[in-house]
GULO-454894 format. One record per residue (C-alpha): residue in three letters; chain; z, x, y. Coordinates in Angstrom, 3 decimals, padded with zeros to 6 digits, always signed. Layout:
N
{type = ALA&mol = A&zz = Z&xx = X&yy = Y}
...
END
This chain:
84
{type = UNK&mol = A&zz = +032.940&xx = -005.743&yy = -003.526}
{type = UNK&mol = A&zz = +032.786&xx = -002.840&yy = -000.815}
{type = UNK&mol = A&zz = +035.910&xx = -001.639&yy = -002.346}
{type = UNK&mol = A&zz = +034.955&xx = -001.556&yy = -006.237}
{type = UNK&mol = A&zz = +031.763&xx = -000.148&yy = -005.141}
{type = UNK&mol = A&zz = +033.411&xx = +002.766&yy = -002.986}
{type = UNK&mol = A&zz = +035.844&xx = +002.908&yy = -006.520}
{type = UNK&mol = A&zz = +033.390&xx = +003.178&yy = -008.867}
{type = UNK&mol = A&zz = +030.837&xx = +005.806&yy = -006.906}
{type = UNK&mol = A&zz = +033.938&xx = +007.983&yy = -006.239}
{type = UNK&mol = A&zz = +035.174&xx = +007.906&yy = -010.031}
{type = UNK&mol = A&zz = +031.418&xx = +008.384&yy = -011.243}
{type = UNK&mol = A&zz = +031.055&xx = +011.728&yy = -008.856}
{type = UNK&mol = A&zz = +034.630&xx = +012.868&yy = -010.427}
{type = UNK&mol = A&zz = +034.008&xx = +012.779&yy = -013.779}
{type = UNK&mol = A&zz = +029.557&xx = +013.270&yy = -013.844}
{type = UNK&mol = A&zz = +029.060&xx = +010.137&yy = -016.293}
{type = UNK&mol = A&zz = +025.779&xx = +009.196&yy = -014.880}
{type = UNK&mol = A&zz = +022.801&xx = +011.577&yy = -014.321}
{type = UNK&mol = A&zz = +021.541&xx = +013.305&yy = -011.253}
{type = UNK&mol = A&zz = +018.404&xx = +010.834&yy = -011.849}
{type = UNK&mol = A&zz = +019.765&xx = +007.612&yy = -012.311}
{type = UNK&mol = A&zz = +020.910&xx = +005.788&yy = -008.756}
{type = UNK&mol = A&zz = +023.557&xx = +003.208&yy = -009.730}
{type = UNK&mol = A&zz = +027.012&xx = +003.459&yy = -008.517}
{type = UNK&mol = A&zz = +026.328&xx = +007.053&yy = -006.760}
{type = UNK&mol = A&zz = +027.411&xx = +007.677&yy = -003.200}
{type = UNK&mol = A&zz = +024.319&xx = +007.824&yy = -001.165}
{type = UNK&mol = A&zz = +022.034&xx = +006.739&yy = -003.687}
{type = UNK&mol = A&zz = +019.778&xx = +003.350&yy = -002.988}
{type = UNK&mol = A&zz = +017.294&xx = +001.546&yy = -004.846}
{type = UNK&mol = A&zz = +014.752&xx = +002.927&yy = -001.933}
{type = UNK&mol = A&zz = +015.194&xx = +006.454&yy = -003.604}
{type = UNK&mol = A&zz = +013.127&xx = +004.701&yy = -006.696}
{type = UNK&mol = A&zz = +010.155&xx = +004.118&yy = -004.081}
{type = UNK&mol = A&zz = +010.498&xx = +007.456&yy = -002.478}
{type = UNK&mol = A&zz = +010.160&xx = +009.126&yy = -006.381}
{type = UNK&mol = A&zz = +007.041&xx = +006.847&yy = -006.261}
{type = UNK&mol = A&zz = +005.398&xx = +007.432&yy = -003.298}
{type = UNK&mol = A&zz = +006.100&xx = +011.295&yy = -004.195}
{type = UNK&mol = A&zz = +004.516&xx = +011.239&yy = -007.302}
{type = UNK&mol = A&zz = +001.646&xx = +009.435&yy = -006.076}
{type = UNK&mol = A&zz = +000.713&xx = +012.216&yy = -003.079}
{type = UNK&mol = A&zz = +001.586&xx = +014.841&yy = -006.076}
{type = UNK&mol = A&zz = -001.204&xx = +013.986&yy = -008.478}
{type = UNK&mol = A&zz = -003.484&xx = +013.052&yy = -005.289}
{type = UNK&mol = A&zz = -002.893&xx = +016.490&yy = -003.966}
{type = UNK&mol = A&zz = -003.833&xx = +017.908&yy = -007.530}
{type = UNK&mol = A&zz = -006.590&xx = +015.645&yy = -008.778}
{type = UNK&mol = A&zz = -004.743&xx = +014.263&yy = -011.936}
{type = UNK&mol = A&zz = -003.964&xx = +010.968&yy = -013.454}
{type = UNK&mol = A&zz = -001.079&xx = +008.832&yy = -012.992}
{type = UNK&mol = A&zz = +000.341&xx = +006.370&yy = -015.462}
{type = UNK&mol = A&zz = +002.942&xx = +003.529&yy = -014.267}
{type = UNK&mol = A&zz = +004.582&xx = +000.546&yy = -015.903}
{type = UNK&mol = A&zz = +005.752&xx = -001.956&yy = -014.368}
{type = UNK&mol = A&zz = +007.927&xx = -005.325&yy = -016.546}
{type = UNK&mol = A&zz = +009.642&xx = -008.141&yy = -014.991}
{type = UNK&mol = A&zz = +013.466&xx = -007.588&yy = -015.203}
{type = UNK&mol = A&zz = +014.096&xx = -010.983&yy = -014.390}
{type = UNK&mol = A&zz = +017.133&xx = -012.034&yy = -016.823}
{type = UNK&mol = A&zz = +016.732&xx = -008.957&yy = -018.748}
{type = UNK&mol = A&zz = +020.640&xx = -008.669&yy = -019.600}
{type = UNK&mol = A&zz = +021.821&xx = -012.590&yy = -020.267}
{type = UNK&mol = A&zz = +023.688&xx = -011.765&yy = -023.082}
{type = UNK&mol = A&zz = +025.565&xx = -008.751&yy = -021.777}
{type = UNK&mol = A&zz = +029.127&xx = -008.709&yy = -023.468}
{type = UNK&mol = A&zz = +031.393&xx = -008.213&yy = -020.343}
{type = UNK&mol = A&zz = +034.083&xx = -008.203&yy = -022.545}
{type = UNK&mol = A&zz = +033.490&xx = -005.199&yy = -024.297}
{type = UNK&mol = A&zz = +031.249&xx = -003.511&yy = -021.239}
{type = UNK&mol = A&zz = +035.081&xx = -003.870&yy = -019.411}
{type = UNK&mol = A&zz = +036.724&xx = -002.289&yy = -022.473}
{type = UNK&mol = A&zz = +034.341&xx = +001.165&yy = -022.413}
{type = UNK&mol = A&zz = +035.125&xx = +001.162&yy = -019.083}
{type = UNK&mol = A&zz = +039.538&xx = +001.167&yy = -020.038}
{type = UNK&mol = A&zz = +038.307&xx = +003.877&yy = -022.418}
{type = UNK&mol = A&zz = +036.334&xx = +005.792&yy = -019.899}
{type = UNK&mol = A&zz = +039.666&xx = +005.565&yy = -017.826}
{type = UNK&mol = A&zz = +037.706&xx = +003.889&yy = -014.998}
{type = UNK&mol = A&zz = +040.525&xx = +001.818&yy = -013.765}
{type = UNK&mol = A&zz = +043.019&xx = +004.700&yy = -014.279}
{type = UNK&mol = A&zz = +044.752&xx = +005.484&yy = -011.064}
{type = UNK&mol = A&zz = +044.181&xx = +009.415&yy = -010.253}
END
């Protein structure tokens, strides 16, 4: 899994599909970045004496249905597994 990982972070920097803000598949990114946004935002409105708002939902099964199928295809059309 190492190696698909290293594949897709590497083919995601190359071609920019995913946003500076989002953290999946980018090289150096980690779910702990989310907390670190948090913990920012928190001192931020502390600092300046305004509200924050957060949400939080249970993602717990929240993609059973996910068509791999056709998640794989946009992938092929994306040229992900394209070698450079």
């Amino acid at each position: 899994t190492i190696i698909i990982h290293y594949r897709m972070s590497t083919w995601v920097a190359d071609n920019r599909t995913i946003p500076e803000w989002k953290n999946k598949f980018r090289a150096g990114y980690l779910t702990l970045n989310n907390a670190f946004r948090s913990r920012r935002a928190i001192d931020w409105v502390k600092t300046h004496h305004k509200p924050l708002f957060a949400t939080l939902f249970d993602a717990t099964d929240a993609f059973p249905s996910t068509n791999q199928d056709r998640s794989y295809h946009r992938l092929i059309e994306l040229a992900m597994g394209v070698p450079a």
